[in-house]
C-alpha angles and dihedrals in degrees: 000000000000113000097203136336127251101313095010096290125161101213108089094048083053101049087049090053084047087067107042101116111229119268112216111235105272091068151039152191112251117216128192125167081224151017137196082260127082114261106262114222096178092114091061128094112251094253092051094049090052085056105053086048085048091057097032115016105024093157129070097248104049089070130070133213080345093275109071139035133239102213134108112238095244089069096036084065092044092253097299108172091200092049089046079049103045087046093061095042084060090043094059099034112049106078129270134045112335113209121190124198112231107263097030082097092064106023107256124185132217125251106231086196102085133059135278115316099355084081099088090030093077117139127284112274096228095160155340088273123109109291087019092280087294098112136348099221125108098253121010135184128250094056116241131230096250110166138016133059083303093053118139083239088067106022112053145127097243092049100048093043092059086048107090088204101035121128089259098053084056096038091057081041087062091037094056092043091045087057086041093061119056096171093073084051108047100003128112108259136217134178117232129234104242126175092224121088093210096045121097113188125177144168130212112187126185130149095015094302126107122192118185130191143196149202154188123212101183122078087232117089122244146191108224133188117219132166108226084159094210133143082233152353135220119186111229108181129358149156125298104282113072112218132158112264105245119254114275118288094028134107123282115223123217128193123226101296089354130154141179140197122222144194114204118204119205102205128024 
């Protein structure tokens, strides 16, 4: 799933949602940043798939069959925690099925190490212990993530469970709202008109609730008008920084890379 288009524009992401064709009730896309494969760009002009090598799998090995790339996400967005935030903010949030590779929860890196696809299917990080609390034998397969800013020492469940802002904390925030929140999972969809090139806004409605949700795709914060055309609005999950919604009619700011969930109330 693409994070952003070239310069952090929204455009292209949106035109792609445009297309997708409706799925009746009984079933459903699923959608996943990434999969135990490796990702296929055999679908992609040879210039742009020069350029997505060039942003998340510049070196040889990285690659695979010369289509695809053997990375985890974490490590294709240099370990940022907003755009990994922002990636699973998309993830929850567009419509359809999410589906989240074990590890993203936590950021778990590859192991370029090993051959072919058995680089991002390395073992669960569960702690800071010797094979990072997966198995107490001498060697043990699959490989583990030793060293490095991926390393199980530093990237690991226990860790990230006692850290009240660590990726898995968002990531079950998401989860729980997501669950919270049936509309994003069976509603009709739109995309929303917004004045700002990097912003993605959309609302899904069914039952008589609407939840909309935005975000921005630039590393650069925004003000953006939107029309959610409610009576009000209560902010239900965002980025890191906690800050009042603006009274209606105003602006929304988003942070770099920020987003934030909505429920929008028809009446007082």
């Amino acid at each position: 799933m693409p994070v952003a288009g070239p310069g952090g524009r929204a455009g292209s992401l949106a035109e792609h949602l445009r297309e997708l064709p409706n799925t009746p009730l009984t079933c459903q896309y699923a959608n996943f940043t990434r999969s135990a494969d490796e990702l296929s760009l055999d679908r992609l002009s040879a210039k742009e798939r020069a350029d997505v090598f060039a942003a998340f799998a510049p070196e040889e090995r990285m690659q695979l069959y010369g289509r695809g790339i053997r990375r985890r996400l974490p490590s294709m967005l240099g370990g940022d925690g907003r755009r990994l935030e922002l990636a699973y903010s998309l993830l929850f949030s567009l419509p359809d099925t999410p589906v989240l590779l074990y590890g993203e929860e936590i950021g778990m890196g590859e192991d370029l190490d090993v051959p072919s696809r058995a680089a991002v299917r390395t073992a669960i990080q569960w702690s800071h212990e010797p094979n990072g609390g997966f198995s107490t034998a001498e060697r043990i397969h699959p490989s583990i993530v030793a060293d490095g800013p991926f390393g199980y020492q530093r990237v690991n469940v226990r860790a990230q469970r006692r850290d009240p802002d660590s990726l898995l904390r968002r990531v079950g925030s998401l989860i729980r709202t997501r669950k919270e929140c049936p509309e994003l999972g069976f509603g009709a969809w739109r995309l929303l008109e917004t004045d700002q090139p990097s912003a993605l806004a959309h609302q899904a409605d069914w039952a008589g609730g609407s939840v909309a949700v935005l975000h921005n795709l630039a590393g650069t914060g925004c003000q953006v008008k939107v029309d959610l055309g409610a009576a009000s609005v209560e902010e239900l999950l965002a980025d890191r920084r906690e800050r009042p919604l603006p009274e209606r009619g105003s602006p929304i700011p988003l942070e770099p890379y920020g987003w934030r969930w909505l429920r929008l109330h028809q009446t007082g």
